[in-house]
N, C-alpha and C positions, 0 to 999 in steps of 0.2 A: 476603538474604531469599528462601525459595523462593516459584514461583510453580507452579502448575500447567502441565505440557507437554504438548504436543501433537507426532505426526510429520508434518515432510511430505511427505505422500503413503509409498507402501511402498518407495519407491527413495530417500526422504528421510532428513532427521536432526531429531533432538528439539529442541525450542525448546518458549521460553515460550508459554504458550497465549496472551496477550497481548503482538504484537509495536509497533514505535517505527515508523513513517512518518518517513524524516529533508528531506522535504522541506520545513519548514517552519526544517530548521535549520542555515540559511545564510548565513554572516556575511556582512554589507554587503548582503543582499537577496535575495531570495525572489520567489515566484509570487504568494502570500498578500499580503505586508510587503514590495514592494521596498525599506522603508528597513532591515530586515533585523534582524539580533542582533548583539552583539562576540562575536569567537570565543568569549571568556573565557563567556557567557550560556550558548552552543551546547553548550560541553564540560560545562558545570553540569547541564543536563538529558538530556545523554547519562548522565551519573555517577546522578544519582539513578533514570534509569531502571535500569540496572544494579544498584546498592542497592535495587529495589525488586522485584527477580528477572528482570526483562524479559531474556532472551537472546538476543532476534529485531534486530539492524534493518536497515531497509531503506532505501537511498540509490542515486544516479545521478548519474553523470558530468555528464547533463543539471542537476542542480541546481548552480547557480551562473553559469554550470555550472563542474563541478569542484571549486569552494571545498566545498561538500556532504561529498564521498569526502575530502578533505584531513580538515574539522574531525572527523570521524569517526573519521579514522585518527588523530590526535591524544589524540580522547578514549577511545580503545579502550587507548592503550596502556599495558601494565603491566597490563590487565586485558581480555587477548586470551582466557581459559580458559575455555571453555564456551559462549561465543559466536558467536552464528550470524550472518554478516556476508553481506549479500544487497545486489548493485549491478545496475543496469540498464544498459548499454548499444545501441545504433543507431542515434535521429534525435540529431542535434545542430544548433543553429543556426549558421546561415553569417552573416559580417560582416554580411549586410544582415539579420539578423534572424528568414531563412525558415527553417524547422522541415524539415531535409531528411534521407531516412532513406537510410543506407548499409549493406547489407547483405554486403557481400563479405567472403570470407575474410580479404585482407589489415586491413579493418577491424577485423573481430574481434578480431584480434592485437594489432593494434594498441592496442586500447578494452581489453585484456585485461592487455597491460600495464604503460596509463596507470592505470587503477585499482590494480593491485598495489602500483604507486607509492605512489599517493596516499593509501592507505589502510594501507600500510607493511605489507603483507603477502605471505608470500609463495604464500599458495592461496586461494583467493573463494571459501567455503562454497557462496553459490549465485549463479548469472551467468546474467541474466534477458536477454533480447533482447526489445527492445520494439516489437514491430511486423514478423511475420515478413516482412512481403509488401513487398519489392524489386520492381520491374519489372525489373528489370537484371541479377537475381544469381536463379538457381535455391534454394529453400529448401533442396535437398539439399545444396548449394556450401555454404552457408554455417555446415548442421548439421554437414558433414561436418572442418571445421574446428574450429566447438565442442566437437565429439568428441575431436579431436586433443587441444586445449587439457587436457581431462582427462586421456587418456592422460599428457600431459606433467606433471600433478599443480599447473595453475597454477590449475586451478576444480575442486572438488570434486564438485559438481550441477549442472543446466544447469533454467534458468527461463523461462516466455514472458509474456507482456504483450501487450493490445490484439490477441488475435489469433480467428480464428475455432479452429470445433473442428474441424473438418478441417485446416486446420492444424497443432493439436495433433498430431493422429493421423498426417499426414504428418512431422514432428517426432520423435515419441516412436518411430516406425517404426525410425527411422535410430541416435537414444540415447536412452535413457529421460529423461522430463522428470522432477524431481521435484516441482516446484510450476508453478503458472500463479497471476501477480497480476492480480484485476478488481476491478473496482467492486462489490460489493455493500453492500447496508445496505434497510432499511425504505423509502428513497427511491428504489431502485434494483436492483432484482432482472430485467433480462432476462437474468442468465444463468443463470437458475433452469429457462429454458426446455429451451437444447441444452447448454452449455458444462459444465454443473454436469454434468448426466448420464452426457456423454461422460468429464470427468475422475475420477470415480468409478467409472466400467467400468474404467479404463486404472491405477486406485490413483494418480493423481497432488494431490496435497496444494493446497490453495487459499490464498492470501494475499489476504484482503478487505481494500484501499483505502476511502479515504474512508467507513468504515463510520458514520460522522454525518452523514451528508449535507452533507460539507464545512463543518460546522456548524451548521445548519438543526438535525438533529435534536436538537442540545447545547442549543439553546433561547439561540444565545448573540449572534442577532439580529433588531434589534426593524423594522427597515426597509432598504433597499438602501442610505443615506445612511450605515451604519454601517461601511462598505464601505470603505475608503480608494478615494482617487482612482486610483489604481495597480494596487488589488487585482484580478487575474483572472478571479474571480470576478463584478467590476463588467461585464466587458465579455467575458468568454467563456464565461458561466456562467447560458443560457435560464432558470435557476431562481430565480436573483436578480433579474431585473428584471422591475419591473410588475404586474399584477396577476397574473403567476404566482409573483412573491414573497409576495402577501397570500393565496393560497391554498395555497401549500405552509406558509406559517406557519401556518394555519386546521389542518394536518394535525399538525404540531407539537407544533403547543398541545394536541392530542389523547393524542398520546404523551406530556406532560410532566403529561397527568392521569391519564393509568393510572401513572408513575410516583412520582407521589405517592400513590397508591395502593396500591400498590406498596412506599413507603417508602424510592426510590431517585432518583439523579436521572437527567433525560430520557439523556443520555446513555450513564447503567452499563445504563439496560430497551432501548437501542438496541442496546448492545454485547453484552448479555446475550441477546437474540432471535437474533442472529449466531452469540453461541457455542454456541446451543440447534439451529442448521441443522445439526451433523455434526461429529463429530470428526477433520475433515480439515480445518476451519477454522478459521486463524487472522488473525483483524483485525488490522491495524495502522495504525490511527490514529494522526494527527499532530498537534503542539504544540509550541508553544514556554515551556511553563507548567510548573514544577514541580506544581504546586496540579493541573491538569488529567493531567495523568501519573497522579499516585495516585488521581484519580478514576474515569479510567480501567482500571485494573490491578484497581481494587477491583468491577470488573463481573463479575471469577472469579467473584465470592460470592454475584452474583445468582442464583437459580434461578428459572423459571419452567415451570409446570404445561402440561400440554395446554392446562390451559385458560385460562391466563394469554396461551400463546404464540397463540392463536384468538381472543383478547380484543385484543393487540396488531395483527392482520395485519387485523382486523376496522375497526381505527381508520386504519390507513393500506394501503388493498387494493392490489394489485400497479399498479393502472393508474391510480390517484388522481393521482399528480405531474403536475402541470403541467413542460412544459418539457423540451427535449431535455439532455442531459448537455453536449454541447458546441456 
């Protein structure tokens, strides 16, 4: 089924304007669900994204970590054609659990090609590095190897994550970037300040995360107890607990009344205010739901007016959220 495409950015490649988040789809356990999905669930809603036009998804060695890029590569295959396969590689956790970033050249290589592995490929459409800033490793060291990696034909694009814009531009100096993935959505717009600005001078393409406010704005929780004991969210997620969860729901419930108003649900007037900031951007929101995929993908069809989109930013102003992101 077609969907609507988008490029990213002018040194990018076309994908569906609605991409997949595969963090959520990790057999035996997750950030979300440590108790996780069977492979067998994981490949089922890779597949119907696919059958639903979706060309975009995005995954990381960090998910699982590992099992993520494996169940991906699994369910990609036989139906690699058209498909825009986008992995993250740099912090990964050490036996005791600390989240430690490695930025050196031989890592790269490394990280470049366990993912090829894992994902049974033999080029990465686009290979994001999450978090430029090493203490240890010069950002030039490390671009000037991602460089390499392309010359040699094992990554097609090169991507950044969690970075500043000075960064970018020191980055993009040395190869062109062709996307950067950040957090944006209704609940979360500081990159609206520098980052956006800077990556539209420079033509690089944006991949919006968490564009639901990890949920919140899908209207798909009624109190922090909904939460599993495990879930992330419980414990590293300022949003979710306390009375900053009773007032970001108060902002919710706002949006989930213009989109009934609207005629849609909270989530496609979320995704559809997203799609309405540029066509350099593309969301990709995560699930592990068949039913919430199509829900999803069907936010193409939303349109919204000037005056709709002044109606929505009016219900949730950029500095309303309670709560830091991490």
């Amino acid at each position: 089924m077609p969907l609507a495409t988008r490029k990213l950015g002018s040194q990018g490649c076309q994908a569906s304007a609605i991409g997949l988040g595969c963090m959520s789809l990790v057999p035996g356990g997750g950030f979300y669900d440590p108790e996780g999905l069977t492979e067998e669930a994981a490949v089922s809603v890779i597949h119907r994204a696919l059958d639903l036009g979706i060309t975009l998804f995005n995954t990381s060695d960090l998910y699982g970590p590992f099992t993520g890029e494996e169940v991906l590569g699994k369910a990609l295959k036989g139906r690699r054609q058209g498909v825009v396969v986008a992995t993250k590689w740099g912090p990964m956790f050490t036996e005791g659990g600390q989240l430690v970033m490695d930025g050196s050249p031989q890592n790269a290589r490394r990280c470049v090609e366990g993912s090829l592995r894992r994902l049974q490929l033999d080029c990465i459409d686009l290979f994001t590095m999450r978090g430029a800033v090493d203490p240890k490793v010069p950002l030039e060291e490390t671009m000037q190897e991602l460089k390499a990696l392309v010359s040699e034909g094992k990554v097609r694009h090169l991507g950044l994550s969690e970075v500043s814009a000075e960064e970018v531009r020191a980055a993009h100096a040395i190869h062109p970037i062709s996307a950067v993935e950040l957090e944006w959505s209704l609940f979360t717009r500081d990159a609206e300040r520098d980052m956006v600005p800077t990556l539209r001078e420079l033509g690089i393409g944006i991949m919006a995360y968490s564009p639901l406010g990890r949920g919140l704005l899908a209207g798909r929780f009624s109190s922090p107890g909904d939460l599993g004991e495990k879930d992330f969210r419980r414990w590293g997620q300022p949003r979710f607990a306390g009375e900053a969860f009773e007032a970001n729901q108060r902002l919710a419930a706002q949006v989930a009344a213009l989109a009934d108003k609207k005629g849609c649900t909270p989530a496609q007037l979320a995704l559809a205010w997203l799609l309405a900031q540029g066509e350099d951007v593309i969301p990709i929101p995560g699930t592990k739901s068949a039913a919430r995929l199509e829900e999803n993908v069907a936010a193409v069809a939303v349109q919204l007016s000037p005056a709709e989109l002044a109606e929505v930013e009016a219900a949730v102003p950029a500095d309303a959220v309670v709560g830091s992101r991490y």
